[in-house]
N, C-alpha and C positions, 0 to 999 in steps of 0.2 A: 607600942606597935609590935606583932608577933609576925616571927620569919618564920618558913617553913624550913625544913631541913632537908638535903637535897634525898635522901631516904623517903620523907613525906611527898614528896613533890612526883618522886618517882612512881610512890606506891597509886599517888591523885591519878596519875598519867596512864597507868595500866589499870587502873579501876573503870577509868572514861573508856579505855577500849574496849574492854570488855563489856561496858554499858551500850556499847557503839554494834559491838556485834551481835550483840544481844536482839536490838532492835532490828537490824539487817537480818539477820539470821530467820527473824520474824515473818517479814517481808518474804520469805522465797521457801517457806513452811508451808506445804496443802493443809490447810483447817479443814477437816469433815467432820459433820456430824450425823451418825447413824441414827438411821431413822427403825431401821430393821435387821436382826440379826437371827438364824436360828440351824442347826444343827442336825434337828427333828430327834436329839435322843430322849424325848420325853414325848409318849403318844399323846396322854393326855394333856397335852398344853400349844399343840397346834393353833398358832392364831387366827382368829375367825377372819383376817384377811385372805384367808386362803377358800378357795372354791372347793375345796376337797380337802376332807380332814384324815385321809388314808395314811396310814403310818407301817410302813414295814420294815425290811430286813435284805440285805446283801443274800446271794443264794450260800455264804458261808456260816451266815447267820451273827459275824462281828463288827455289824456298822448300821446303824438306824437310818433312813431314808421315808421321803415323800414319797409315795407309790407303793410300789411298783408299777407302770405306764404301760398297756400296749396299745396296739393300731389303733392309730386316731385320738385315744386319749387325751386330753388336756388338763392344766392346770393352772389356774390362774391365781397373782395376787393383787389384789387392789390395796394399796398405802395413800391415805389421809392426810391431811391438816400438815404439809410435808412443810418445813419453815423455809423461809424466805433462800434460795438457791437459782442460780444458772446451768449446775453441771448435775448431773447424778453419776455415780461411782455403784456399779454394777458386780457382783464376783459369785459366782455359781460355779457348785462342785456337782458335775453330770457323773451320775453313771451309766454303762451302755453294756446290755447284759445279752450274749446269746449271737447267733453268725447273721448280724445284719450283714445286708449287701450292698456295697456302696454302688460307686462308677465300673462298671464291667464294659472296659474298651474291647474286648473280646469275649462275648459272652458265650460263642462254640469252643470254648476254651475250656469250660467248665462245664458244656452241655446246659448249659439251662439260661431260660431269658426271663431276668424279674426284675421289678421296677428297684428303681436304687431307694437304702430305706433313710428318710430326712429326718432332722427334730430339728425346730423352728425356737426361733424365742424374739417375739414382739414389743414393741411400748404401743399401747393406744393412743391412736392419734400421735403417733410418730414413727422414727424407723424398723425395719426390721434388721436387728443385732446381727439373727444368728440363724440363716434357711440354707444348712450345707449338708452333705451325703455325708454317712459314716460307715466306714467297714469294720466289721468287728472281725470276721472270717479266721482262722487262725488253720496255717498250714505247717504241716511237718515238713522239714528243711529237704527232705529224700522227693516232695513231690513239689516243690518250688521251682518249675520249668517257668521260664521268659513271660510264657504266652498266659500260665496263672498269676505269676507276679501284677499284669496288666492286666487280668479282670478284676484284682484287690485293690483298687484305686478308692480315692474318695476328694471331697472339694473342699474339706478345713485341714488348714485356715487358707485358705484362698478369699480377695475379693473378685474376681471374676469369674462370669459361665466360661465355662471350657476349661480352667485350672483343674489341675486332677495333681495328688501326691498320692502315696504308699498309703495303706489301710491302717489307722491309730495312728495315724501323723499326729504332732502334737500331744499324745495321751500324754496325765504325768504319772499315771499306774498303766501297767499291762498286766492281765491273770492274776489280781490280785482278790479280788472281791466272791471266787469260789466256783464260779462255772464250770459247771462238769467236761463242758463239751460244748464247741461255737465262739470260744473266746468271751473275754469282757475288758472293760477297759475304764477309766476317771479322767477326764477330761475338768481342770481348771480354768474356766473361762472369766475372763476381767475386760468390763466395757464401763469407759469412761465416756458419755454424751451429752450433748446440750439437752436441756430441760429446764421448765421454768416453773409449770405449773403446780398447784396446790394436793393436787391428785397425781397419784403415778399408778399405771394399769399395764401388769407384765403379764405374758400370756407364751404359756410353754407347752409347744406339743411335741408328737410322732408320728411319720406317714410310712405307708408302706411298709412296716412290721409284722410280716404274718408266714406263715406255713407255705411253702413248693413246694415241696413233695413228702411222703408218709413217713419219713425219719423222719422231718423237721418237724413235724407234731410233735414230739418228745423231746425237740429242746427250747426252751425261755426263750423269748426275745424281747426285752423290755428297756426301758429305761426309767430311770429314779433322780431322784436329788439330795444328793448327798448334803448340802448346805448352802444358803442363800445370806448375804450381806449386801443393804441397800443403805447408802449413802448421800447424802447432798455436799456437793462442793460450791465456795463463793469463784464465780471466774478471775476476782482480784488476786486470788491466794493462789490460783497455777502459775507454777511457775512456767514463765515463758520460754520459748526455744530459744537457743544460742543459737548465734549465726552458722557457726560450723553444724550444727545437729538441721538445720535447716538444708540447709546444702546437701548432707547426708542423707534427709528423707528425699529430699526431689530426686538425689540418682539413683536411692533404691528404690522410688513409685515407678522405674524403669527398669527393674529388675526381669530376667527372665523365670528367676526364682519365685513361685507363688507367697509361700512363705515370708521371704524378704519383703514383698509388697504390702500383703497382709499389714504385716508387723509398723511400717511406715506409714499407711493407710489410716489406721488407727492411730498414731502416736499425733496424728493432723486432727482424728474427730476430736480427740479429750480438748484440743485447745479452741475447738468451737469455732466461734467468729473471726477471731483473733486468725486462725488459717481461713478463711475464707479470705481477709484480707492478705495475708500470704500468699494464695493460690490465684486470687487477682492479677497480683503484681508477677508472678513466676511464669503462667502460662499468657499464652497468645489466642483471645479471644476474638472471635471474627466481631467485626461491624457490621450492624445492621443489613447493609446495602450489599458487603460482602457474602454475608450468609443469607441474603435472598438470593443474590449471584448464584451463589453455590445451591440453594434448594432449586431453584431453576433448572440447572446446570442437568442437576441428577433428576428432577420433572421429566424432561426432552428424554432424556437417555432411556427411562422407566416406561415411557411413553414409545419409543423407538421398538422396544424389546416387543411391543404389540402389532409392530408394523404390517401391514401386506409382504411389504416389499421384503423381502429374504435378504439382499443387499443392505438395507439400513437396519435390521432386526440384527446383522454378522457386525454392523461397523459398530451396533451399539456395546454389543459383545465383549467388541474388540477393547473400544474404551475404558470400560468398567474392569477385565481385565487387566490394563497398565494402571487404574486406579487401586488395582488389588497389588500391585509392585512396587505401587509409590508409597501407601500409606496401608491400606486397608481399613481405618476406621470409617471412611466414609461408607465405603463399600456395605460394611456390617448396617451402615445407618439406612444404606439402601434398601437391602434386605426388609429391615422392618418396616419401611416406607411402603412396599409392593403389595399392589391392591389384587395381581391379580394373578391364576395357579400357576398360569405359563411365566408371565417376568419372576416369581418367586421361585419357579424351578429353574430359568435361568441362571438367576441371581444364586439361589443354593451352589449351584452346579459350581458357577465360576468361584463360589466363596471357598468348598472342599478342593476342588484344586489346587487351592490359593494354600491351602492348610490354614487357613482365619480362623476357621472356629476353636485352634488353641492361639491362645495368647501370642505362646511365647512365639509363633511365628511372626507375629505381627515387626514391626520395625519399633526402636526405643519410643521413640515420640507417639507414637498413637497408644505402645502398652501404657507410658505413663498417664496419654489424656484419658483412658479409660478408666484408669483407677482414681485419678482425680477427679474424675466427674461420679464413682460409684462413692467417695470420702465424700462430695455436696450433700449425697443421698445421703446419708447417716447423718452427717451434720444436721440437716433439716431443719434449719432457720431461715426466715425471707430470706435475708441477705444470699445465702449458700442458694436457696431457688434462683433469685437474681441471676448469680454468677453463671449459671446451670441453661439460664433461657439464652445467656451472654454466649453459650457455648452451642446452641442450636437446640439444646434439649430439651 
């Protein structure tokens, strides 16, 4: 009969732990496997998944890209035969060349009125990632008056219309890529979403990129892609939220900070279903009976605003008004409801007075239902539709 030695016994004993953590450790590892990787510094080797096999140059000339892009341009990729996956893992390096124009809250501020310029980025037959205003604009610190600072607005990363931050919010380059004049900027964007399917079809464009007036003919205005990495995740291998990081995003989806939102918003799409069933249990979704109640409710009032009588047309007014002090989400819901020019100009009217059409006036609870009903949209699984119709929408 052989004994061990308490040295063997010891060594047995931290061998199993580390067998132990081995296996755990496992468990809460993301396994991805890329499906698609590319850099673009080699022209000829463009993958024929690409709709466009345009290969150029930074205007400094030290960094290879897809494109260069202007108005309206697109670019798409189609990836195949993608293995067996729940999530896809997304990471694009944009670049933004020349003085787009984002959000201009004052656009006599600047003398000129032009459309804000967007670059979009789609999944076929799924959400859209990525449709926000960029400002590229770049002003000398001597003509940074209030009232220009607020025409250089833009809406990333915001998940809501009406977010606006500062112009290159988010960039993780500024003036680095060589533009003479109009600024430029690189923008790192990472989207983690539900996907199942054997095909993935990404689709990137630019709107509203083009010339105001006879300077701006002579300077660039484009965008490129600096690099593109497409990955599948299993949903078993995300690691789940801790209860504290849970609690964390629900009081930042009530942030008055776009960004904050943003940031939370997303941290709920990457877990897919898994937050749908989170956003179930967190929010207070109307019943049936209730949110007929309540579409009723706002029927009669919508209906009022058409009145003859001037007296019920004032009291309907009045209503929707203390509904714009209670909550204001409904109010918004109104708005899109109105069939007809006069209740839609009422309803505008009482919404700008209300100041709704930015977020952050609205009250915690209805910023947060808004951003958790725009995280269903991304999500875009039954289930997340389900929760969505649970919610009126």
């Amino acid at each position: 009969m052989k004994f061990c030695s308490p040295a063997s016994k010891l060594f047995a004993r931290l061998a199993m732990i580390a067998l132990v953590g081995l296996v755990l450790g496992a468990t809460t590892t993301t396994r991805a496997e890329k499906v698609y990787q590319s850099d673009f510094s080699e022209a000829d080797k463009v993958s024929d998944a690409w709709s466009v096999q345009k290969v150029g140059a930074t205007p400094n000339g030290k960094r290879k890209c897809l494109g260069p892009f202007e108005n309206s341009e697109k670019a798409e990729l189609k990836l195949k035969a993608l293995p067996r996956h729940e999530l896809i893992s997304l990471e694009v390096e944009l670049f933004v060349v020349g003085p787009w124009s984002g959000d201009d809250e004052n656009a006599e501020a600047v003398q000129e009125v032009q459309q804000p310029s967007l670059w979009s980025l789609r999944v076929d037959n799924g959400p859209v990632l990525f449709d926000a205003t960029l400002d590229n604009r770049v002003l000398l610190p001597s003509t940074l008056t209030d009232e220009l600072r607020s025409a250089h607005m833009q809406s990333y990363p915001c998940l809501l219309a009406g977010e606006r931050l500062p112009g290159q919010c988010g960039a993780a380059e500024r003036g680095t890529l060589g533009a003479t004049f109009g600024g430029d900027s690189v923008y790192r964007l990472k989207f983690v979403f539900p996907h199942q399917s054997e095909t993935l079809g990404l689709e990137f464009s630019g709107e509203n990129i083009f010339e105001i007036t006879a300077l701006d003919k002579t300077l660039p205005r484009n965008w490129a892609l600096g690099a593109v990495k497409v990955e599948t995740l299993r949903a078993a291998d995300q690691p789940q939220l801790k209860p504290q990081e849970v609690e964390q995003i629900w009081k930042d989806l009530a942030a008055r900070d776009p960004e904050t939102g943003y940031k939370a918003g997303w941290k709920l799409v990457a877990q897919g279903d898994r937050a749908v069933e989170l956003l179930s249990k967190k929010s207070v979704a109307q019943k049936p009976e209730d949110r007929k109640a309540a579409e009723q409710r706002l029927n009669k009032m919508l209906a009022d605003l058409n009145s003859d009588r001037y007296s019920v047309r004032q009291q309907a007014s009045k209503q929707l008004t203390d509904m714009a002090h209670d909550s204001g989400l409904e109010l918004l819901r109104a708005l899109a409801m109105a069939r007809t020019a006069e209740a839609r100009g009422r309803l505008r009217q009482i919404v700008e007075q209300a100041e709704l059409l930015d977020p952050s006036r609205l009250n915690e609870q209805s910023r947060r239902q808004l951003r958790v009903e725009r995280v269903l949209e991304l999500i875009h699984t039954p289930s997340a539709a389900d929760l969505l119709k649970q919610f009126g929408q």
